[in-house]
C-alpha positions in Angstrom: -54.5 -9.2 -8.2 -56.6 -12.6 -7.9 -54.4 -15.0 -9.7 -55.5 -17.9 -12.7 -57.0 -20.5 -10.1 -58.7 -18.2 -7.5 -60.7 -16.8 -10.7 -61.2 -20.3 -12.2 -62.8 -21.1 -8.3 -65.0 -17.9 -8.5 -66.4 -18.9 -12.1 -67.3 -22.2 -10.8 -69.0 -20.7 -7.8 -70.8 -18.5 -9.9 -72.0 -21.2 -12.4 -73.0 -23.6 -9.4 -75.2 -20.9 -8.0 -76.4 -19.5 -11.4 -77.6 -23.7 -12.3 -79.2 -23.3 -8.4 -80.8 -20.4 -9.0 -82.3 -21.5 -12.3 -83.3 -25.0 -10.5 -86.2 -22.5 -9.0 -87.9 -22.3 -12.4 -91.0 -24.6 -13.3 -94.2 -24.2 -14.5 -95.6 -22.6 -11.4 -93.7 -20.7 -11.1 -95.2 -16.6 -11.2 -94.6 -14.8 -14.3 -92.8 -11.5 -12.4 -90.7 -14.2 -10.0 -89.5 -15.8 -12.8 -88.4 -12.8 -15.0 -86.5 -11.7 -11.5 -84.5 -15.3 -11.5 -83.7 -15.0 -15.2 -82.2 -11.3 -14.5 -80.1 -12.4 -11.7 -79.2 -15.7 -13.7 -78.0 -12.9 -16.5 -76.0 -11.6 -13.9 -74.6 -14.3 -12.4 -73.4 -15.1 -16.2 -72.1 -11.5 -16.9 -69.5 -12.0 -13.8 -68.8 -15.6 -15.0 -67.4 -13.9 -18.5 -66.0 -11.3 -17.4 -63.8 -13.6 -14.6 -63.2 -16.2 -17.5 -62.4 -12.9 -19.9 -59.8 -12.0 -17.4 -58.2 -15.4 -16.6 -57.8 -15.8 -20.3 -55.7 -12.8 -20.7 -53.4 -14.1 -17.9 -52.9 -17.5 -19.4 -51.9 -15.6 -22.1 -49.8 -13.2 -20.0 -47.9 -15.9 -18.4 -47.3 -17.7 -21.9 -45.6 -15.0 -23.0 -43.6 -14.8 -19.9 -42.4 -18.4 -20.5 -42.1 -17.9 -24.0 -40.1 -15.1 -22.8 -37.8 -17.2 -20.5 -36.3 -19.0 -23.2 -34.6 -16.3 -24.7 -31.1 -16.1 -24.1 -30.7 -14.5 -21.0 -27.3 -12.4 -22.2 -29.8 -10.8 -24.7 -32.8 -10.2 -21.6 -32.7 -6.2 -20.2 -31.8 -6.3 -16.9 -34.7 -4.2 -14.5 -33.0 -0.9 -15.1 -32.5 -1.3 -19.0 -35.6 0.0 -21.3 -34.3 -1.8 -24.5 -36.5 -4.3 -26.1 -36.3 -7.7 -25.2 -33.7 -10.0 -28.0 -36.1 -11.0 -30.9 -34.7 -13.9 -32.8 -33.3 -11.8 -35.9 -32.2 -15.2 -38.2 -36.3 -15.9 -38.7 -39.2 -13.1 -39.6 -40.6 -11.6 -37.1 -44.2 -12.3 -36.0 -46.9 -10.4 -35.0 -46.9 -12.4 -32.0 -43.7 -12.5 -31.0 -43.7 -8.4 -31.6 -46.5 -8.6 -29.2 -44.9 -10.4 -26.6 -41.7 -8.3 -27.0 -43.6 -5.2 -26.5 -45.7 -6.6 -23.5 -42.6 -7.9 -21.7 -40.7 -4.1 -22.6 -44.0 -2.7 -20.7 -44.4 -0.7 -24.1 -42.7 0.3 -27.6 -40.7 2.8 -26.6 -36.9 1.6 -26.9 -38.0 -1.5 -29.0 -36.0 -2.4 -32.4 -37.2 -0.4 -35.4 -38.3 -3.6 -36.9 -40.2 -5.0 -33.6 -42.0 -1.3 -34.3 -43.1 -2.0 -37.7 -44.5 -5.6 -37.3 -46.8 -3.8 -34.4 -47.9 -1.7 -37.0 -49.4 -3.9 -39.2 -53.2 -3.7 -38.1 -52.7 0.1 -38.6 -51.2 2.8 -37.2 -54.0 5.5 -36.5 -55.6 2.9 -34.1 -55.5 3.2 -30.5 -53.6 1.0 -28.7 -53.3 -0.5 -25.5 -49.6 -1.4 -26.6 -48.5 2.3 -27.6 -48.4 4.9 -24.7 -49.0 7.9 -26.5 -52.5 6.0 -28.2 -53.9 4.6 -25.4 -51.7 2.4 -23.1 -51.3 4.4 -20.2 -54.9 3.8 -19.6 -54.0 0.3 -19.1 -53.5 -0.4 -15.6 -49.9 -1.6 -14.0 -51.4 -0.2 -11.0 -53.6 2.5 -12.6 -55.3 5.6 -10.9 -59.1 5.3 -10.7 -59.3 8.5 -12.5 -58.1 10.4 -15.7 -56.6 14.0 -16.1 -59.1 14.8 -18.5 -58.0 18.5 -20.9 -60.5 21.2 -20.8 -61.4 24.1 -23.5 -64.8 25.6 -23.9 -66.9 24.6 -26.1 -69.3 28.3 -26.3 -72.9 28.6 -25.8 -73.9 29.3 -29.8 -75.1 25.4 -29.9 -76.4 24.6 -26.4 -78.0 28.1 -25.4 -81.3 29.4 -24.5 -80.6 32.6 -25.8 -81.4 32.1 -29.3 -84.0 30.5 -31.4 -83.6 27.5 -31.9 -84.9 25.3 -34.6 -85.4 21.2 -34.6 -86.1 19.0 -38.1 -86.0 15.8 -38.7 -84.4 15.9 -41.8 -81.9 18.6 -43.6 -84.4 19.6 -46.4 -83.5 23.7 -46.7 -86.0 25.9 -44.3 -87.1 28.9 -45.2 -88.0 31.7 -43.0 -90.2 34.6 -44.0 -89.0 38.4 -43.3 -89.9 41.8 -43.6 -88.6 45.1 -42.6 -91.5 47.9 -42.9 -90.1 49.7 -39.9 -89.2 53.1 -42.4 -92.8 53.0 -44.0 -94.8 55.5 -42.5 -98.7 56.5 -42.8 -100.1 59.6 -44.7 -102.2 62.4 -43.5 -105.5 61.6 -45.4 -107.6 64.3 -47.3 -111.4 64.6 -46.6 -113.3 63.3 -49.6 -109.5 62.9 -51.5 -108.7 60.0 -53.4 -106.4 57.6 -51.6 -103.0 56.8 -53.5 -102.6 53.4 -54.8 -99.4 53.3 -56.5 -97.6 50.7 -54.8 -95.8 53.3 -53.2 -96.5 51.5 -49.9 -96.4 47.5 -50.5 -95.2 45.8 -48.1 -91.7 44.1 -49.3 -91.2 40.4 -48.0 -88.2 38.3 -47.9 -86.8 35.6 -46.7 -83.6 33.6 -45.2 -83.0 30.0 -45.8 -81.3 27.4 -43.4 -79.4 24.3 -45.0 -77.9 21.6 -42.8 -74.7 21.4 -43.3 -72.9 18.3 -42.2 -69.6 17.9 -40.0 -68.1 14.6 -38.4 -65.2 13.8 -36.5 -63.7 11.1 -39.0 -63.3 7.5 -37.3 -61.3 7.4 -34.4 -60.0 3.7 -33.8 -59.0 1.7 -30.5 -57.6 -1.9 -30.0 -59.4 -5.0 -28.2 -56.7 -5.0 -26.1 -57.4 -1.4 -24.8 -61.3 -1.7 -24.3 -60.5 -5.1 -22.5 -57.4 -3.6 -20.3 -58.5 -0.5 -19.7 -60.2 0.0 -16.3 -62.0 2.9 -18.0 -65.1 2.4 -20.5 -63.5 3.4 -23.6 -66.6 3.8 -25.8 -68.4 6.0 -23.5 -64.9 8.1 -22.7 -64.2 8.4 -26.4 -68.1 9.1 -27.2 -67.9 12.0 -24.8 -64.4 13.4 -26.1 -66.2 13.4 -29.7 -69.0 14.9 -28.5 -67.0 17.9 -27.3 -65.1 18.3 -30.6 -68.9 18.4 -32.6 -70.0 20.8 -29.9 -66.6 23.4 -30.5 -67.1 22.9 -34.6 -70.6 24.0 -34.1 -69.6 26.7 -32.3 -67.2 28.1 -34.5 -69.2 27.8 -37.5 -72.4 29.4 -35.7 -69.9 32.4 -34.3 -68.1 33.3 -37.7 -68.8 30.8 -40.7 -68.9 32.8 -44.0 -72.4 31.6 -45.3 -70.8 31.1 -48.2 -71.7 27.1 -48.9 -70.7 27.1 -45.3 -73.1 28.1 -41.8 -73.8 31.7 -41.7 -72.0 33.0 -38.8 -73.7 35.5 -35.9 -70.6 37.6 -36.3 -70.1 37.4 -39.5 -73.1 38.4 -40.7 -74.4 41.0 -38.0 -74.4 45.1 -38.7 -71.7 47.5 -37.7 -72.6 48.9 -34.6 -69.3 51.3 -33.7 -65.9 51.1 -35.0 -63.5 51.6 -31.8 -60.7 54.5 -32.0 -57.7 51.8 -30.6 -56.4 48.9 -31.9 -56.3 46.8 -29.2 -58.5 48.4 -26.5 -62.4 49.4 -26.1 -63.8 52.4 -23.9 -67.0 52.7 -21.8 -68.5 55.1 -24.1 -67.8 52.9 -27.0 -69.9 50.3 -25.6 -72.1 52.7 -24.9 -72.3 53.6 -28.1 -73.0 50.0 -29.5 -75.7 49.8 -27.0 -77.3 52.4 -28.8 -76.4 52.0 -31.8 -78.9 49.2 -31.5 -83.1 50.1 -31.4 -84.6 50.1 -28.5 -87.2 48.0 -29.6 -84.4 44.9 -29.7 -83.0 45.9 -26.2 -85.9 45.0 -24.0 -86.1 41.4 -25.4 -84.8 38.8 -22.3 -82.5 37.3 -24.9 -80.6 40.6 -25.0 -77.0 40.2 -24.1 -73.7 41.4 -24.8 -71.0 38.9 -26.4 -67.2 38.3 -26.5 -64.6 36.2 -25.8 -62.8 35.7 -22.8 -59.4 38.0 -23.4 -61.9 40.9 -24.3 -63.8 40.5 -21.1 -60.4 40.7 -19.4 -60.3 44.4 -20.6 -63.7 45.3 -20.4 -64.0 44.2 -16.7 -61.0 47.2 -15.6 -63.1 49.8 -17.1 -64.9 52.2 -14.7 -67.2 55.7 -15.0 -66.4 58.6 -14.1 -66.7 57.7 -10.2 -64.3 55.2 -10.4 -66.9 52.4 -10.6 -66.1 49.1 -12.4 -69.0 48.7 -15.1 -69.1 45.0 -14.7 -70.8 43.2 -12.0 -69.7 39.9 -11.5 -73.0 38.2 -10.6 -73.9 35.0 -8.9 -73.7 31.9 -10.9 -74.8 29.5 -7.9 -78.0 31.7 -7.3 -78.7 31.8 -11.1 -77.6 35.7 -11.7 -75.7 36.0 -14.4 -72.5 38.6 -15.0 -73.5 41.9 -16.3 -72.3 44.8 -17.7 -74.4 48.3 -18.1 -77.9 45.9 -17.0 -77.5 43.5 -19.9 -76.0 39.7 -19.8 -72.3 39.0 -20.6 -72.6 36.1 -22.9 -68.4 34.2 -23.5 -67.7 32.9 -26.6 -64.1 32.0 -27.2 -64.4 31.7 -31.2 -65.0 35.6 -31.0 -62.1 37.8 -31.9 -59.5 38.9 -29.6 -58.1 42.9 -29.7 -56.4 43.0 -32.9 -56.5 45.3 -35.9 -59.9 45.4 -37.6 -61.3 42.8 -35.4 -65.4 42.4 -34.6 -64.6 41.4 -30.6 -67.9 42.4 -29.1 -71.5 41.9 -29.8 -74.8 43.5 -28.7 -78.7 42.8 -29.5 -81.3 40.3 -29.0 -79.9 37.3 -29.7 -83.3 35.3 -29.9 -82.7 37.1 -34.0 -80.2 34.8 -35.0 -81.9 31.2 -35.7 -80.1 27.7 -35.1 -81.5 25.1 -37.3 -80.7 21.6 -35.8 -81.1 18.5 -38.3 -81.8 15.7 -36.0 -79.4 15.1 -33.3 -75.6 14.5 -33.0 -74.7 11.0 -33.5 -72.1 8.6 -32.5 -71.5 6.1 -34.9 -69.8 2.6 -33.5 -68.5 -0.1 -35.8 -66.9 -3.3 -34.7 -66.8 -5.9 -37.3 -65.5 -3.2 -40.2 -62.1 -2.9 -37.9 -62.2 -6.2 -36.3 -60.7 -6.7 -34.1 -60.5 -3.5 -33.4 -63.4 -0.5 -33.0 -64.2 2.5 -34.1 -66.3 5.8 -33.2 -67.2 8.4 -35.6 -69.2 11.6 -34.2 -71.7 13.3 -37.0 -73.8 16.5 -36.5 -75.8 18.4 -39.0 -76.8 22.2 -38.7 -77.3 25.5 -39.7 -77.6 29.4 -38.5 -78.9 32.4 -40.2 -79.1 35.8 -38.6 -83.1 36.7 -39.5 -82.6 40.7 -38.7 -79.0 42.2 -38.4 -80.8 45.5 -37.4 -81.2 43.0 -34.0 -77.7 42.3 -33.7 -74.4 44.8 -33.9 -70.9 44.3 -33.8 -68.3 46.6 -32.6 -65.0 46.2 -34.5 -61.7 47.8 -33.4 -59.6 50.2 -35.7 
């Protein structure tokens, strides 16, 4: 690591190049020329913080280290000891001194209780460069030029071709018009009769309204220190994090809210198909069955698929016919061709239902009948003077679902 005076030389380089370069200017210069020698002058400039940034923080590194040295040294930890470093206990503790303590311990684990509370002054729920478990072991002692990042899938109800989808502007309720004439039927007509006009035969309209319900990810906080130390960009690695946890809310909520002041829910709100004889397991015939059980007016449709989660697939992909052939073909994901099972998609959702008791684990129909109303996009939401010196992200998304025909959808529930 360049030390204090070989980054003090390298800022003076860069500002006697960055005065050189903007020596070129003058009044003759050509208009595109001179927006180039400003840009690399910007540059040059950006460097020249960011190298005066970090000699800053080890002026202050090595204050603390001689601020350090004048502690007793009976009261220092020796290299293998994790206990904090002696704090003067016959004066109050400062925030400063904390800090130093906890720099010099290489973190707060094994510091006094009181050392622990000072550091929590600015506020616990932030993330910290100081405290491990918040943030500090992405601040580099030597650190890997990666991170382990945990995965869980967010489901395909928000981000998916397969159904309608629906973008406003704003969240004012959206009404979509319906109607269900498929059990009306002509009459045979009477030569010179008189046609009935009793109302017999209107045509009965209604219709589904889509709200925009609002979910956010409450304010998630990290220190100065952090987005200074941290080889990683914090924002954008927090900003994507968020933006998983509005994408697995949506999910949920699109798969089984209640409709109830809530998002109407896919699963929730779709028609019983075929109730299964078992608990925990499904047949072929069964799914069969729900196929079926479906009109074959909804099962040409390209958006027709078959859903469930992951666990269910498990058991549906050991099932074979009668000739010993599995029913599910795994497909080719790098070609494009999706998994399948009887000729229609396999769509996984993991907020679906697992086997259990009275449990609506699969799904079958054109899914292009269940409408996704999207109020603007999802936002991220940065604030730096409300928690300075501190920052803060907050993740916002506004939506809504409504299945427009449940004849177009069917579940199949277990026992």
């Amino acid at each position: 690591m360049a030390d204090i005076k070989d980054l003090r030389e390298k800022m003076a380089n860069i500002a006697t190049e960055a005065r050189a370069k903007l020596a070129e200017l003058n009044d003759s210069t050509p208009e595109d020329r001179a927006a180039e020698v400003e840009r690399e002058f910007d540059a040059m400039m950006a460097d020249h913080d960011k190298f005066s940034a970090r000699a800053d923080r080890l002026e202050k590194s090595e204050a603390a280290l001689r601020a350090s040295e004048a502690v007793d040294v009976s009261k220092r930890p020796v290299a293998e000891d994790r206990s904090a470093p002696a704090v003067d206990q016959g004066s109050e503790i400062s925030y400063r001194k904390a800090f130093f303590s906890m720099i010099a311990n290489g973190g707060v684990e094994g510091l006094d209780s009181e050392v622990r509370n000072v550091l929590r002054q600015s506020e616990v729920r932030a993330q910290t460069a100081g405290t491990n478990s918040a943030g500090g072991f992405t601040v580099p002692t030597e650190l890997a030029s990666f991170i382990d990042k945990a995965m869980i899938a967010t489901g395909p109800m928000y981000n998916s071709d397969l159904f309608t989808v629906i973008n406003t502007t704003g969240g004012n309720p959206f009404n979509i018009p319906t109607v269900n004439d498929t059990a009306v039927t002509a009459e045979a007509h009477t030569e010179a009769g008189t046609v009935t006009d009793d109302g017999g035969k209107d045509v009965t309209f209604a219709q589904k309204s889509l709200g925009a319900f609002a979910f956010d990810t409450e304010w998630v906080r990290w220190s100065y220190e952090l987005a200074n130390d941290s080889i990683f960009n914090v924002e954008s690695l927090l900003g994507e994090l968020l933006g998983e946890r509005l994408g697995r809310i949506a999910n949920s909520k699109l798969t089984t809210g209640s409709g109830s002041s809530d998002v109407e829910g896919i699963v929730t709100n779709s028609a019983l198909g075929v109730t299964a004889a078992a608990v925990a397991a499904v047949t072929a015939d069964e799914i069969i069955d729900l196929i079926h059980s479906v009109d074959p007016a909804y099962r040409a449709s390209p958006s027709t698929a078959i859903m469930m989660n992951d666990s269910t697939l498990s058991a549906v992909r050991k099932l074979k016919d009668g000739n010993g052939n599995y029913l599910w073909q795994m497909g080719n994901y790098q070609a494009g061709v999706p998994q399948n099972l009887l000729g229609y998609n396999v769509v996984v959702n993991q907020a679906m239902d697992s086997l259990a008791t009275a449990k609506k684990v699969m799904l079958f129909g054109d899914m292009s009948k269940f409408y996704v109303r999207k109020a603007g996009a999802p936002s991220l939401f940065i604030a730096k003077e409300r928690f300075a010196p501190d920052y803060g992200i907050l993740g916002y998304v506004r939506f809504d679902g409504v299945l427009g025909n449940a004849a177009g959808i069917k579940h199949l529930i277990t026992a």
